[in-house]
N, CA and C atoms as an extended XYZ file, in Angstrom:
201
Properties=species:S:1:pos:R:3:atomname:S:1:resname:S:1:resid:I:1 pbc="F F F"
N        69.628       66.548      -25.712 N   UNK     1
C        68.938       67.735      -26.174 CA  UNK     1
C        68.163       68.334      -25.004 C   UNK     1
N        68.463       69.867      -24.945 N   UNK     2
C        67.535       70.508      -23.899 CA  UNK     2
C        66.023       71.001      -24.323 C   UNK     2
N        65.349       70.651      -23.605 N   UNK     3
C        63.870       71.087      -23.946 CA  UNK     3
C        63.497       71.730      -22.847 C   UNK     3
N        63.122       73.322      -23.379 N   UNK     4
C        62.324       74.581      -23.445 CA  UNK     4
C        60.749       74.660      -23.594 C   UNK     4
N        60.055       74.887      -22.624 N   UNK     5
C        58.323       74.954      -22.564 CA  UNK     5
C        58.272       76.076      -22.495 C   UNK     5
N        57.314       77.085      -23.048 N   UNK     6
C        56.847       78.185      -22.789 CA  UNK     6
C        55.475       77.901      -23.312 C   UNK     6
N        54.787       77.956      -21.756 N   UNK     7
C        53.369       77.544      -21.933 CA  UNK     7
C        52.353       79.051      -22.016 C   UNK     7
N        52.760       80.224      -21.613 N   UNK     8
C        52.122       80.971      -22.274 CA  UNK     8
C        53.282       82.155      -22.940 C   UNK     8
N        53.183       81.958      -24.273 N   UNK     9
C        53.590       83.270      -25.290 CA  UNK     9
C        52.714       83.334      -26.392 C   UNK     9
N        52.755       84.849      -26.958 N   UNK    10
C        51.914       85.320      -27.564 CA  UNK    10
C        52.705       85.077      -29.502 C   UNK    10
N        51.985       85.570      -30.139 N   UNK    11
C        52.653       85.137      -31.500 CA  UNK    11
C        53.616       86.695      -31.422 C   UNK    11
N        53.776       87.720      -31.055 N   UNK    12
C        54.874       88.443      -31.540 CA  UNK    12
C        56.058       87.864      -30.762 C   UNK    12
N        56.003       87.945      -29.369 N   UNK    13
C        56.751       86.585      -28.410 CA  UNK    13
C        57.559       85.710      -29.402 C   UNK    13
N        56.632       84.539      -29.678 N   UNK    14
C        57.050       83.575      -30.570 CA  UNK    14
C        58.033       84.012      -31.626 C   UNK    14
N        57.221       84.883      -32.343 N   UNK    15
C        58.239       85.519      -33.619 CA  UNK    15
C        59.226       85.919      -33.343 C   UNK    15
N        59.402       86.711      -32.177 N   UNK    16
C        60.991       87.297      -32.104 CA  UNK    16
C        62.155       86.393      -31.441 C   UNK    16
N        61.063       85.426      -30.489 N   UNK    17
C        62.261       84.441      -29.992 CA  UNK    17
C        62.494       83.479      -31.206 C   UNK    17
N        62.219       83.125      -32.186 N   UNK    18
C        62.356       82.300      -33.186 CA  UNK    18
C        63.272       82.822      -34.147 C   UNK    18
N        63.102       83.934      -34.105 N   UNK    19
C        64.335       85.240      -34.938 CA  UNK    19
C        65.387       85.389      -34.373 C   UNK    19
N        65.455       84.993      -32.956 N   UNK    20
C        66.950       84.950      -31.979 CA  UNK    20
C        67.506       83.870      -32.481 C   UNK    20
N        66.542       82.718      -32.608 N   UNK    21
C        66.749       81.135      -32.338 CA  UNK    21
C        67.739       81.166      -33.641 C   UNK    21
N        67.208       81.550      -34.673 N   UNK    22
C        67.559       81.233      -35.711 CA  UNK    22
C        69.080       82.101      -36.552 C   UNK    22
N        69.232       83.534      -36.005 N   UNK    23
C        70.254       84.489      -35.563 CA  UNK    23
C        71.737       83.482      -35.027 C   UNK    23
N        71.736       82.673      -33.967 N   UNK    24
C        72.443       82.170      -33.405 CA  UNK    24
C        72.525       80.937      -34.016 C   UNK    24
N        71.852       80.518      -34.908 N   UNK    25
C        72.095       79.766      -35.766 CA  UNK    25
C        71.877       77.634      -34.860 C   UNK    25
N        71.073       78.030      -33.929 N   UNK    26
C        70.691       77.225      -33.034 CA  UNK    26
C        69.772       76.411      -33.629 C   UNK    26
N        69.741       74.653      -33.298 N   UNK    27
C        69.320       73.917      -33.819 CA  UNK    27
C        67.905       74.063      -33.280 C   UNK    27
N        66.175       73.219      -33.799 N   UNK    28
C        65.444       73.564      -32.527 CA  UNK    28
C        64.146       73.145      -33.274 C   UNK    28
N        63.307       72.623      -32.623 N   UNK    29
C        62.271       71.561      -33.408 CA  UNK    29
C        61.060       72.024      -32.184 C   UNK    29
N        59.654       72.421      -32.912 N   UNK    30
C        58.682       72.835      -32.184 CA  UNK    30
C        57.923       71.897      -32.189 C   UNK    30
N        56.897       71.970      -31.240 N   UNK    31
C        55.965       70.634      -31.360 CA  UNK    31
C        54.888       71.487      -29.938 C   UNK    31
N        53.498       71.461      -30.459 N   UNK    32
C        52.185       71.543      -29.868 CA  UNK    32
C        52.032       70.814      -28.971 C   UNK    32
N        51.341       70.863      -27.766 N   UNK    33
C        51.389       70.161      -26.765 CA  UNK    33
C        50.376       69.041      -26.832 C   UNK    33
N        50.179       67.995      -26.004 N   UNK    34
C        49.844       66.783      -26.621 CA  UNK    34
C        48.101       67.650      -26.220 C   UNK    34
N        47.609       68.119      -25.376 N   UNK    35
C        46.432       69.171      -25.024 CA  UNK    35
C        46.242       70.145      -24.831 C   UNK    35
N        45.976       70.897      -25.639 N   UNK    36
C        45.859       72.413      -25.091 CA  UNK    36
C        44.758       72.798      -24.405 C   UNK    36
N        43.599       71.985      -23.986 N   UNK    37
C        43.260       72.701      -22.863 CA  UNK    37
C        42.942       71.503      -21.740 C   UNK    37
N        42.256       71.883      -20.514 N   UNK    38
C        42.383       71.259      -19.477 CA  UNK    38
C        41.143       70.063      -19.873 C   UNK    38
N        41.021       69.179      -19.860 N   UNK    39
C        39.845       68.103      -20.272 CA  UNK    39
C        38.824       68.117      -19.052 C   UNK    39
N        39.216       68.568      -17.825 N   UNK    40
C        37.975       68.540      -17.128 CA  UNK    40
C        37.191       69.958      -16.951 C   UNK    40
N        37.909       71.224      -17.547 N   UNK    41
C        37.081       72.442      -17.960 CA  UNK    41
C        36.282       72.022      -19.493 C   UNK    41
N        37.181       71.284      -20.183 N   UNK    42
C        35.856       70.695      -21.659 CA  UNK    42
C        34.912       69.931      -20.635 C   UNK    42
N        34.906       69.250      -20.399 N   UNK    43
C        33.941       68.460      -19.903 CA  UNK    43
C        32.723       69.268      -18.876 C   UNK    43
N        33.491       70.226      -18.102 N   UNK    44
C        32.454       71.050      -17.224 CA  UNK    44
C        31.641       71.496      -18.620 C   UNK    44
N        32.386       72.286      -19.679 N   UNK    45
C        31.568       73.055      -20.900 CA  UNK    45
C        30.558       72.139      -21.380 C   UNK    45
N        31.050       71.050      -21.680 N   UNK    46
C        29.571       70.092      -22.722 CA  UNK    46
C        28.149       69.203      -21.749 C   UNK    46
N        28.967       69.488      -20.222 N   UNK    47
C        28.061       69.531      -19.394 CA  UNK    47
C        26.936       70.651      -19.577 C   UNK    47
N        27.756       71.664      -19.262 N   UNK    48
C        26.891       72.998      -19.277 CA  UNK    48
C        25.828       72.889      -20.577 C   UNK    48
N        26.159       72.556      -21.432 N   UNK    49
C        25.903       72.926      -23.186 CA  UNK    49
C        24.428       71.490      -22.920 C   UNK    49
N        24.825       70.232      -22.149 N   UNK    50
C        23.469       69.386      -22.231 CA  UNK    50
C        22.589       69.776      -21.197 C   UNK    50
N        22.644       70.529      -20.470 N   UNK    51
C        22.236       70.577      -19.202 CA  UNK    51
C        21.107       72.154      -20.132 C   UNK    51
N        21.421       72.760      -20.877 N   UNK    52
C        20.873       73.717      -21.415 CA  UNK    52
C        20.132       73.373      -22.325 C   UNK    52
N        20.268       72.471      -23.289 N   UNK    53
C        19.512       71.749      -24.238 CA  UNK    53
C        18.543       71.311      -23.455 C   UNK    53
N        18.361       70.530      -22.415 N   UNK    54
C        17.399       69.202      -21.953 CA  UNK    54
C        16.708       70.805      -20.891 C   UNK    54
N        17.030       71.618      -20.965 N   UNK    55
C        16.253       73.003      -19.949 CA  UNK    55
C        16.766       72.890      -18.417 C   UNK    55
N        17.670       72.128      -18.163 N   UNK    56
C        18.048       72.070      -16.786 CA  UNK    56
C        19.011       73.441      -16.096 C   UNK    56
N        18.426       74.288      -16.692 N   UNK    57
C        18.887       75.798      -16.658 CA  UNK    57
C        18.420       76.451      -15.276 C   UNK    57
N        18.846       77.247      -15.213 N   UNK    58
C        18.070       78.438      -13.648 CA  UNK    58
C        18.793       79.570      -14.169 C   UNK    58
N        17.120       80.917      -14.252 N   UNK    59
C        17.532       82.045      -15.006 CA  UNK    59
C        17.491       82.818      -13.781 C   UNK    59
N        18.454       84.285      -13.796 N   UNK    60
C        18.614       84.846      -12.975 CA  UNK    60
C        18.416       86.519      -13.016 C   UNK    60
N        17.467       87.060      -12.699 N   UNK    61
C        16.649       88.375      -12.781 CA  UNK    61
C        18.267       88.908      -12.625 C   UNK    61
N        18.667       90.411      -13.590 N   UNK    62
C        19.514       91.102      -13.699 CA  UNK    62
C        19.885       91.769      -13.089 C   UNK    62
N        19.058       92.267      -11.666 N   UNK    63
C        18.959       93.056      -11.095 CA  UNK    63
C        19.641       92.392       -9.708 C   UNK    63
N        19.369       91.070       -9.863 N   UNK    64
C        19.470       89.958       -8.525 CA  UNK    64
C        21.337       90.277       -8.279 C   UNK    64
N        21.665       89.882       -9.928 N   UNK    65
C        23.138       89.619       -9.790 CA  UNK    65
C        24.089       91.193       -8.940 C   UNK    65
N        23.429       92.030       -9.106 N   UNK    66
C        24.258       93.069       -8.274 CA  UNK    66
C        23.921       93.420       -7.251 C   UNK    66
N        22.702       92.094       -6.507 N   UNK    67
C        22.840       92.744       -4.752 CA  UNK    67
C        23.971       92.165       -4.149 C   UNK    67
């Protein structure tokens, strides 16, 4: 069996290639990937998220960010 990844399509994408798939009368079994996102961008996030709770924050005047 050949296996097909398409790691980024959108749901109309999906829908119409699934409407081909099925047109041609082609056999074909979907399956979610074992992660959908990267575990060390979660991990940067729940960093961020304790690091904000406990105040380990640095605020930045609005004006600063566009010199």
């Amino acid at each position: 069996m050949t296996t097909l990844t398409f790691p980024h399509i959108d749901y109309v994408q999906r829908t119409q290639l699934l409407a081909y798939i099925k047109r041609k009368n082609i056999v074909f079994d979907i399956s979610e990937p074992d992660e959908q996102y990267n575990p060390e961008f979660v991990a940067k996030i729940h960093e961020s998220i304790e690091q904000e709770k406990n105040g380990q924050t640095v605020k930045i005047n609005i004006d600063d960010i566009w010199k």
